[in-house]
C-alpha positions as CSV (number, residue, x, y, z in Angstrom):
1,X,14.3,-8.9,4.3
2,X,11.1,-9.0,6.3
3,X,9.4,-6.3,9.2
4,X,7.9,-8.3,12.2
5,X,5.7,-6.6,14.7
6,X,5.1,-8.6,18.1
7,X,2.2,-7.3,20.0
8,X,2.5,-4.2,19.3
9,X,0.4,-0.8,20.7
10,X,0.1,2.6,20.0
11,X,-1.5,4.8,22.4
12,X,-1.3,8.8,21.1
13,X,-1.4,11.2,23.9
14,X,-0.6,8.6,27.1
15,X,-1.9,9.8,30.1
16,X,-3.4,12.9,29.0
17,X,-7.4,13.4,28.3
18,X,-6.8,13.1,25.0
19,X,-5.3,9.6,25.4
20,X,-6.4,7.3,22.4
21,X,-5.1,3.7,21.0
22,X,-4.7,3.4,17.6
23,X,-3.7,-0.1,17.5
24,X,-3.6,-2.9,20.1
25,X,-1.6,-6.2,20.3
26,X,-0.8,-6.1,16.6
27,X,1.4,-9.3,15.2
28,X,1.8,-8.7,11.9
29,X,5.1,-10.0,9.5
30,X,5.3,-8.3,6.2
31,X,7.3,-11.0,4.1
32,X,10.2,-10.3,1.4
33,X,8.3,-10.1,-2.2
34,X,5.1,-9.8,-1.6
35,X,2.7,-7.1,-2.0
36,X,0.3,-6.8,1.1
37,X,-2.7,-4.5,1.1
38,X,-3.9,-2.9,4.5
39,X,-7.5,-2.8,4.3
40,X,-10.4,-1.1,7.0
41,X,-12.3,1.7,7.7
42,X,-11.5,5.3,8.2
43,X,-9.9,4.9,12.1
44,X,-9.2,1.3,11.9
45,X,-5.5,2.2,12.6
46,X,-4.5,1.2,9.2
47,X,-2.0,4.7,8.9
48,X,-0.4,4.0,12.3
49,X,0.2,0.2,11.9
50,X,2.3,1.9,8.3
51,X,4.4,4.0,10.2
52,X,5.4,1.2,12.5
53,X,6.2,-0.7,10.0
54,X,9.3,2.3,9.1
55,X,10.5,3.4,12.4
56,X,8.5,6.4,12.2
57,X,6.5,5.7,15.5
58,X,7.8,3.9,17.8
59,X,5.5,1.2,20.1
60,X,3.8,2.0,23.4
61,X,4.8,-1.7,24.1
62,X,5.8,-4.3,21.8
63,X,9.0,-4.5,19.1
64,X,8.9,-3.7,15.5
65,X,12.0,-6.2,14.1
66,X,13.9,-5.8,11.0
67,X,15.4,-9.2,9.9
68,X,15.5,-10.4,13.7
69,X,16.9,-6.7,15.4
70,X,14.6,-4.7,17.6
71,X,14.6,-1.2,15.9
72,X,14.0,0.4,18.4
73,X,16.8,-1.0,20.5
74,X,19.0,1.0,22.0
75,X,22.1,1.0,19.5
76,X,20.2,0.3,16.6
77,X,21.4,2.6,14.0
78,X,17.7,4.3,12.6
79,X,19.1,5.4,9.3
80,X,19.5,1.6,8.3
81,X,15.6,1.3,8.3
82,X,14.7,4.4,6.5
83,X,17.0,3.2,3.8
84,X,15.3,-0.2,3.8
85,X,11.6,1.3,4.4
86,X,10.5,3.8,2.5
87,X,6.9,5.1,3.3
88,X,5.1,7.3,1.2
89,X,2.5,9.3,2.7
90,X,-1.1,10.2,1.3
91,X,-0.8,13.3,-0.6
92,X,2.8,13.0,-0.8
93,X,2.9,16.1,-3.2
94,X,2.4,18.6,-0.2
95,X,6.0,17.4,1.2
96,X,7.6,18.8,-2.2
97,X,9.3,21.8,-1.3
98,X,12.8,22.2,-4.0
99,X,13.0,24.6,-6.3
100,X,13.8,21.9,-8.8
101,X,12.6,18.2,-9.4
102,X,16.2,17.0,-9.1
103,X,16.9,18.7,-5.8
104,X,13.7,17.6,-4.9
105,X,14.6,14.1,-5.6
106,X,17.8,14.5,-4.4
107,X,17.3,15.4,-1.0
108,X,16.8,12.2,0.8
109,X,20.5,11.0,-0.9
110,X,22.3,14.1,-0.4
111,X,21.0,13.9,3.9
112,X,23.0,10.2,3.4
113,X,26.1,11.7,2.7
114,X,26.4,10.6,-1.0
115,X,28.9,11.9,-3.4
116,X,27.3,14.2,-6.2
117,X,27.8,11.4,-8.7
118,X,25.7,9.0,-6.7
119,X,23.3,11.2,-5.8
120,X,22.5,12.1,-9.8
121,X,22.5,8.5,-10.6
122,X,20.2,7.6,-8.3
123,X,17.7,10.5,-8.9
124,X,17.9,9.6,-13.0
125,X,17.1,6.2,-11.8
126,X,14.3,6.9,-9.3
127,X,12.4,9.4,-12.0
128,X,12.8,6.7,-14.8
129,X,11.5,4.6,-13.0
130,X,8.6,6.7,-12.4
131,X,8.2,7.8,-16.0
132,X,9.8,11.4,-15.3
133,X,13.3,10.9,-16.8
134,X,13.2,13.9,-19.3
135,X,15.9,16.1,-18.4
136,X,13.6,19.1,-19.3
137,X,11.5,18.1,-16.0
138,X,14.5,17.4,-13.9
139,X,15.2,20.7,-14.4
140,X,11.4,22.1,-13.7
141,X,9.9,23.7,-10.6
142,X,7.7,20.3,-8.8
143,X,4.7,23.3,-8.8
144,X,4.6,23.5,-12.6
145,X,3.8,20.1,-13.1
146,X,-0.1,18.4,-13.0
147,X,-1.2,16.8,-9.8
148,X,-0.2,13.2,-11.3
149,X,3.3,14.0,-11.8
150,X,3.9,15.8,-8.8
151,X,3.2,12.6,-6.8
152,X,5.8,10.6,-8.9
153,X,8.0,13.0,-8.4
154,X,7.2,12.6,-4.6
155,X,7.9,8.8,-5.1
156,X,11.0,9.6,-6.8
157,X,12.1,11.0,-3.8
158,X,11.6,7.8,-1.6
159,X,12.9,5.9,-4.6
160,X,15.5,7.4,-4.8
161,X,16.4,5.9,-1.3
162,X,16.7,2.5,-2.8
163,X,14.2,1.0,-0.5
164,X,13.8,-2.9,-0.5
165,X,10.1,-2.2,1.7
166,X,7.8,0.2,-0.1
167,X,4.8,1.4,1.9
168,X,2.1,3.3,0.7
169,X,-0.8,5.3,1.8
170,X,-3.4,5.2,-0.2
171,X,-1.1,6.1,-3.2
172,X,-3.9,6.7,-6.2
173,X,-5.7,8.8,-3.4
174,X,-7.4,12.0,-5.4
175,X,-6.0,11.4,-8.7
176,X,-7.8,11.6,-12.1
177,X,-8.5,8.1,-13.5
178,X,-5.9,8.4,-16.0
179,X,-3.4,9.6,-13.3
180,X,-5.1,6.8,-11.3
181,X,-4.7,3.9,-13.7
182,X,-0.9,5.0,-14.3
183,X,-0.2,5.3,-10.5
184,X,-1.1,1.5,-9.7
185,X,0.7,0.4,-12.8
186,X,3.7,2.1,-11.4
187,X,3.1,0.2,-7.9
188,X,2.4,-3.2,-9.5
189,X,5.6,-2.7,-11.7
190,X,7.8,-1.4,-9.0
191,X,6.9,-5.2,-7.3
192,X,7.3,-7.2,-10.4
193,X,10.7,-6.0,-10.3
194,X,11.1,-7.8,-6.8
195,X,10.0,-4.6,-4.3
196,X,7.7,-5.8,-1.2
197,X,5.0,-3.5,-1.1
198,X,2.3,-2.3,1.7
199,X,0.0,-0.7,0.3
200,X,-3.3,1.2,2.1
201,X,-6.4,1.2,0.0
202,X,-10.0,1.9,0.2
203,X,-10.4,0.3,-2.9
204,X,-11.3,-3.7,-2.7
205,X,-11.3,-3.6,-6.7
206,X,-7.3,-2.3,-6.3
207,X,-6.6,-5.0,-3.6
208,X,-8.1,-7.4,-5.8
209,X,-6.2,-6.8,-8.6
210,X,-2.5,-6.3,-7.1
211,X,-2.3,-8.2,-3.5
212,X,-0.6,-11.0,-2.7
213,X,-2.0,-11.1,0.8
214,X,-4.4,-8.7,2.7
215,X,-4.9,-7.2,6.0
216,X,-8.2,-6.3,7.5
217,X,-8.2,-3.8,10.4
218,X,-11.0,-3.0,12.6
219,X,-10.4,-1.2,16.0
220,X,-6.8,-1.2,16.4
221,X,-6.6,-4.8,15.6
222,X,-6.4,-7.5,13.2
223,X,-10.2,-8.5,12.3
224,X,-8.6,-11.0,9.0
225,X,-6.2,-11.8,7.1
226,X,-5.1,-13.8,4.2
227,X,-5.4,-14.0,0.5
228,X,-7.4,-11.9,-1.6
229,X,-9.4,-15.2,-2.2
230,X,-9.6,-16.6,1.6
231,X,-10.7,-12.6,2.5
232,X,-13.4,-11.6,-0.2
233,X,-14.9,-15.2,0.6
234,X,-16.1,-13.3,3.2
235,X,-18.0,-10.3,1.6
236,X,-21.0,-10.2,4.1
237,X,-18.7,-9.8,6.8
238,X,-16.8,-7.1,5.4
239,X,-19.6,-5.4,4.8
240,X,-20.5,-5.6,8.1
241,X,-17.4,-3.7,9.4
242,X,-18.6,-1.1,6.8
243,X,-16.1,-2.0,3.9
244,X,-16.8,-2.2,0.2
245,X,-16.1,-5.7,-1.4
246,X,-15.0,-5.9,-5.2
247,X,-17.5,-4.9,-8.0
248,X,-17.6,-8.6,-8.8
249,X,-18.3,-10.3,-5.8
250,X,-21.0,-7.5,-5.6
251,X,-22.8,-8.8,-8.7
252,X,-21.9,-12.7,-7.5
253,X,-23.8,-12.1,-3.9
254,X,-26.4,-10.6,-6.2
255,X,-26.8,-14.0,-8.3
256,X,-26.2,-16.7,-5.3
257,X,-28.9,-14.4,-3.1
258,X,-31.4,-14.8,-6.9
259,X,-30.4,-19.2,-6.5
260,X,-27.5,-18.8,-9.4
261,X,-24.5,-21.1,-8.5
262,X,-22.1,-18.3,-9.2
263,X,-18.7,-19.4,-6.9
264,X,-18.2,-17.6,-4.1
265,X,-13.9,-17.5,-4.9
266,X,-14.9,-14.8,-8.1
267,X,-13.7,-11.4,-7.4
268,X,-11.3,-10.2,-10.4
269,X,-13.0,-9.1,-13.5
270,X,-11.1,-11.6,-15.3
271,X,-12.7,-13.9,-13.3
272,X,-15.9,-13.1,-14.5
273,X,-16.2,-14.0,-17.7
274,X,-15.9,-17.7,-17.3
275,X,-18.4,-17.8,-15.0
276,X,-20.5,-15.7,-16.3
277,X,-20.4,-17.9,-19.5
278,X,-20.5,-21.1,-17.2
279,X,-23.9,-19.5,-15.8
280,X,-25.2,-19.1,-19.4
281,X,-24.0,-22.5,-20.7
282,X,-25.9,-23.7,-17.2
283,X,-29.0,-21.9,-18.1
284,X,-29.2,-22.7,-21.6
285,X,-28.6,-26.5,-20.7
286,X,-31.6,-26.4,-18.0
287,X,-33.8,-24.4,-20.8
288,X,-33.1,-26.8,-23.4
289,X,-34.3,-29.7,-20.8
């Protein structure tokens, strides 16, 4: 199952003096299994192109397509794509409004018209997959929990939906490092067990570690795209649009600019290592001679 948007535009406020496109002539597929960062500066029109990519807006001009259908035609039932795509917003804890987790949890599955039975297996299964399956919780208020478990819970509550497209903004956003650490972990499991993700992210160190494929945005429009490898081979450039690069291609700029052949495809910290010890096997060699 794939989401295809053909040229698609956005333009908030049409014809008034507040009139403002957030993206422009967008073509963009996100393919079944992979895990696609969005990637740009504050503006870029990163949110908006997410909430295409659900139904949630729908195009100035172009089509969003699920598997082939327009979803915005006229006879397209909308409930098939929110069942599909499930987006979860930045902050997602501020939607939570049950008095219990459960109910909480339950909501989105109850709107579908589920029997009780289906709607408790599928909120046990959506908050053990988020770590939260203690029945003691189920049972809590969402408000008496920390900050990091109120956002699982609010990722219950989209799991819950059994979406094959998960799409989040930036999901780790505001968390402790801990909470931080345990949030992506979630994310990178949830696609290991064969979820496409979208995920937003200011990080570059995140995007390196987790995505398949990346998309840089820059004005409403696609600036790059590619690998992890094909877009951090790029650093200056992204710097130029006012994005951070990963911490390693930091310090690699820093040894190629100081005449150290340090390869330019180096951006994971794993990565590092070798070529650090490559560079000091290099070094030693030249010293000895």
């Amino acid at each position: 199952m794939q989401v295809t948007l053909e040229r698609v535009t956005h333009t908030y406020q049409p014809g008034s003096p507040f009139q403002a496109t957030a993206i422009q002539d967008v073509n963009m597929t996100v393919r079944e299994g992979e895990f696609l960062a969005l990637i740009g500066h504050t503006g870029s029109g990163k949110s908006t192109l997410a909430q295409h990519i659900n139904g949630l807006l729908k195009p100035t001009s172009g089509r969003v397509l699920l598997d082939g259908q327009d979803i915005h035609q006229k006879g397209f039932d909308k409930r098939e794509v929110r069942k599909t795509v499930g987006l979860v917003f930045q902050y997602p804890e501020h939607q939570l409004f049950e008095e219990t987790v459960f109910k909480d949890v339950g909501f989105g599955p109850k709107n579908l018209g589920l029997s009780e039975a289906e709607i408790k297996e599928r909120v046990v299964e959506a908050l053990q997959k988020v770590g939260l399956g203690d029945k003691e919780i189920m049972e809590k208020s969402p408000f008496e929990l920390s900050g990091g478990q109120m956002r699982r819970v609010a990722m219950a509550g989209v799991l819950a939906m059994r979406p094959r497209i998960l799409v989040l903004d930036e999901p780790a956003a505001g968390l402790d490092p801990q909470s931080r650490e345990d949030m992506l972990q979630l994310i990178s499991g949830l696609h290991k067990q064969g979820s496409t993700v979208v995920m937003i992210s200011h990080s570059m160190d995140d995007v390196a570690r987790f995505a398949t494929r990346a998309v840089v945005m820059e004005h409403g429009t696609i600036a790059m795209e590619g690998t992890p490898e094909e877009i951090f081979r790029h650093a200056e450039r992204l710097e130029g649009m006012g994005l951070d690069v990963p911490s390693v291609c930091k310090l690699g700029m820093k040894l190629r600019a100081m005449g150290l052949p340090c390869p330019e495809d180096v951006f994971r910290e794993e990565q590092a290592l070798p070529a650090m010890l490559t560079l000091w096997k290099e070094g030693k060699r030249h010293g000895a001679e």
